[in-house]
N, C-alpha and C positions, 0 to 999 in steps of 0.2 A: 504493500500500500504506500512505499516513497512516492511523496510530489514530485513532480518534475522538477518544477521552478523552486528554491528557497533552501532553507537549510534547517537541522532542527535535531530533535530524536524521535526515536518508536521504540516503545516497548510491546510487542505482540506475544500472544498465545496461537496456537493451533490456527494460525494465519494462510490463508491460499489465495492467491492472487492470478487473474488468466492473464495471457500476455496482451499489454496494455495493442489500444488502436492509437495510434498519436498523429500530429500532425502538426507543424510550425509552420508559420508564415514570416516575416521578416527579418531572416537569421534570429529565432527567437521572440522577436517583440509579443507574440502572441501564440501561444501553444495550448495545442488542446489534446486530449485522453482522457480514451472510453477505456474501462474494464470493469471486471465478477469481483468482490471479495468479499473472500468469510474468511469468519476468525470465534472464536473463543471469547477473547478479550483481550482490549490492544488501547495504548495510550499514546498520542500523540504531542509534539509539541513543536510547530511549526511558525518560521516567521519567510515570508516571500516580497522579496522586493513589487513584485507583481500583483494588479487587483488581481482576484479569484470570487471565479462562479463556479456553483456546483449543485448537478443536478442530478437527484436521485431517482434512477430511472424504474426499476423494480425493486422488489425484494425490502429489506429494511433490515431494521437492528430491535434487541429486545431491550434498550436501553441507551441511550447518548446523552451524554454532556456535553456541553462547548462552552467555553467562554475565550472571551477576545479582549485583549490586555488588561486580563485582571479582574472583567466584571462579568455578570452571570449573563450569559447569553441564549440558551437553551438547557433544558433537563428533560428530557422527554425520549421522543425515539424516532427514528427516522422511517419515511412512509416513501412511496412512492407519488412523482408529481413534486415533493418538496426540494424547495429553491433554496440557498443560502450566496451571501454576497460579505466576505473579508477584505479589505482592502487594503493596498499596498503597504509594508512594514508594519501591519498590525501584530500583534502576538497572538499562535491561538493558539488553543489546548481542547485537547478531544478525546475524551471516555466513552468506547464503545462495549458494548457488550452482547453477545451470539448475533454476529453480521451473518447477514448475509444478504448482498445488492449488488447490484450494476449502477453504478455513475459515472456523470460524464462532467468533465471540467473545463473550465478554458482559464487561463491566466494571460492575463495584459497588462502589458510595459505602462506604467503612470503615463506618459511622455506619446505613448500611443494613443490613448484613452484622450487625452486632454485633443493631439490632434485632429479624432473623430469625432471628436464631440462640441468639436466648432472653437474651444478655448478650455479655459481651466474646468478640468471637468467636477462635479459637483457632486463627491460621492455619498450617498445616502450614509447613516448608522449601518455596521454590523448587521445584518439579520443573518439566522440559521432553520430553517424550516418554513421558511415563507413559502409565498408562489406569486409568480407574474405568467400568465398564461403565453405572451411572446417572445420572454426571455426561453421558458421550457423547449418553446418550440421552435425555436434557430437552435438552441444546444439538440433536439433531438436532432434533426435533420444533419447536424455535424457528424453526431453518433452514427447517423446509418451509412453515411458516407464513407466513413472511417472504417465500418464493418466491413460496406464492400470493396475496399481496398480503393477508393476515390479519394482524390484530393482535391478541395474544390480553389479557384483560384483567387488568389490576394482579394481581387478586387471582391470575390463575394466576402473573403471571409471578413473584409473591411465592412464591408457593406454591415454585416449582421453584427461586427463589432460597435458598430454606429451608431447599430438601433437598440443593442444594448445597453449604451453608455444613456442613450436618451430614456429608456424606458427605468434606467436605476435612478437617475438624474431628477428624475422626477418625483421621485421618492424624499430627495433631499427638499427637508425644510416646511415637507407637505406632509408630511406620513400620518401627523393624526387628525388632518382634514379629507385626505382620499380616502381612511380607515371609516369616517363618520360617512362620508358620500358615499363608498359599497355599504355601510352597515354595519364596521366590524368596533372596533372599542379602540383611541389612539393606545399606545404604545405604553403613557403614563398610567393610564385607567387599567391596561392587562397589570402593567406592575404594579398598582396599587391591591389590585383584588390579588396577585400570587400573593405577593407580601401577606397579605391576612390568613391566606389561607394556610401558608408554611408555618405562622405562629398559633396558627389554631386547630391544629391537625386531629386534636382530643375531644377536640371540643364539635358539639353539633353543629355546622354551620351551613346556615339555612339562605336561601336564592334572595331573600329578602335583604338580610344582611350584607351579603353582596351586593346588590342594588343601589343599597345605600351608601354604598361605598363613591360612589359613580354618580350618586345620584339621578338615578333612575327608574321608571316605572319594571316592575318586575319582567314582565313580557316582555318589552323593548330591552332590556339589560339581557335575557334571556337569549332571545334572538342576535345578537350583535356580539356575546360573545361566542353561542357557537360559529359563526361567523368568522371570527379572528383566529379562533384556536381549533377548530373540527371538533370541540367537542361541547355537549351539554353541559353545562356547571358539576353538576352533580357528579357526572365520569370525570371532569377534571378531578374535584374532590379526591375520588376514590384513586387517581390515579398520582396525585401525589402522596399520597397516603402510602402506598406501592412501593413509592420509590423512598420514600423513609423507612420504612419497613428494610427495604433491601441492605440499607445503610446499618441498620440495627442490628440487622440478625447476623451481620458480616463484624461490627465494630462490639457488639454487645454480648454480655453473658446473663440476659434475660434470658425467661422462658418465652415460647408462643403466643402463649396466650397472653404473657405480661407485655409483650406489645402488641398483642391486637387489642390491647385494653386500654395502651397510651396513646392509639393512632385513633380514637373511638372506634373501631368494627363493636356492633354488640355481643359476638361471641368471638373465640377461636375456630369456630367453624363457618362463619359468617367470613371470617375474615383469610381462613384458608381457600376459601370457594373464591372469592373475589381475584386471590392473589396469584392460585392456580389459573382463574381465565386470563389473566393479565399477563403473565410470563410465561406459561405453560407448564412451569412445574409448583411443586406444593413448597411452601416455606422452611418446611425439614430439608426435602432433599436441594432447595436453594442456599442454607445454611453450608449444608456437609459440602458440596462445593466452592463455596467463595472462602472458607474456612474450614480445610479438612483437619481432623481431630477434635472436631467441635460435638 
């Protein structure tokens, strides 16, 4: 799973990777590669002089972290369709766990970027899981090229470089006025409601409380976040929940049930049912794995 572009470390487990589809255009200024990987679990720590986009084309992970210089940028897990945009010298760090996907990337020269994009180009915030549905689809269309052993020429790949730069660009400065014009909740409103909801993980919390957070009517708060994030409140809920649990049962010498009782689940079996549909396996045999001798 090395980047092309940048420099960094990996720590991998049980890692396979197919051989990458690649492609550069201007002695480097802009490089892309398509490949499969799975792995176990595998830790990254990369800095690229180059923006970076990166499209998840199938498959996914049972777990990802990311953050970008320092602050929390994702916890969740990778889907397919999901977009992510790091830009030039940023730091990023990335926690994956039982991958298995196909992505496609492209990395471009700051100094190319800026001259496709009519002057200084104007790069949005970090996101990791987003989507723009015409970024995806110039990155697929590179991918299939690239499969079939095509290289398409400068002038397109400038072209779709172009409409890149314009279509992230647009991002910058607007994101929680296009978030409210699709629907979805700005940027600060999802951070506010994670925030509560990671310090109240025991506790019952209810759509309404959320709402208020936002200040919003329940329905419309309801609506606009599954919007932002794919999912209902209430699976978010459960789904951070999930992911502290993972943290607990790997860092802690609780029992089961003494944290399905700190995460609020109303039983241990409540909260092995949830945690088996979420990850596929049960919280024992998640335990004796991330933690053998446990």
């Amino acid at each position: 799973m090395r980047p092309l572009v940048g420099q960094g470390r990996i720590r991998e487990r049980g890692g396979a990777v197919t051989p990458p589809a690649s492609i550069a255009w201007g002695e480097g200024a802009v490089t892309f590669d398509s490949r499969r990987w799975t792995c176990d679990d595998a830790e990254i720590e990369w800095t690229s002089p180059h923006h970076l986009i990166v499209l998840t084309g199938a498959g996914g992970t049972a777990t990802t972290e990311v953050r970008v210089d320092g602050g929390r940028s994702y916890d969740g897990r990778d889907a397919p369709g999901a977009l992510s945009f790091i830009p030039a010298g940023a730091s990023r760090y990335g926690a994956y766990r039982k991958a298995d996907m196909s992505y496609a990337a492209i990395w471009i020269a700051p100094e190319t970027m800026d001259r496709l994009a009519g002057g200084p180009f104007r790069a949005p915030a970090p996101f990791v899981n987003g989507e723009d549905q015409v970024v995806a689809a110039l990155l697929r269309s590179l991918r299939d090229d690239a499969a079939a052993g095509l290289a398409p020429s400068a002038a397109y790949a400038e072209h779709a470089v172009a409409l890149m730069a314009m279509r992230l660009a647009a991002l910058d400065g607007a994101t929680a006025a296009s978030q409210e014009a699709s629907g979805g909740l700005s940027r600060r409103q999802l951070a506010r409601v994670a925030d509560h909801v990671d310090s109240n993980l025991a506790a019952d919390v209810s759509l309404a409380d959320l709402a208020a957070l936002v200040e919003m009517p329940v329905d419309r708060f309801a609506r606009r976040f599954r919007t932002a994030t794919g999912l209902a409140p209430y699976a978010y809920v459960l789904e951070r929940r999930v992911r502290a649990a993972e943290r607990m049962l790997a860092a802690s010498e609780l029992s089961i049930a003494e944290i399905a009782f700190a995460l609020g689940f109303s039983s241990q079996s409540h909260f092995t049912t949830v945690f088996r549909r979420r990850t596929g396996t049960t919280p024992k045999a998640w335990r004796r794995a991330a933690a053998p001798g446990s």
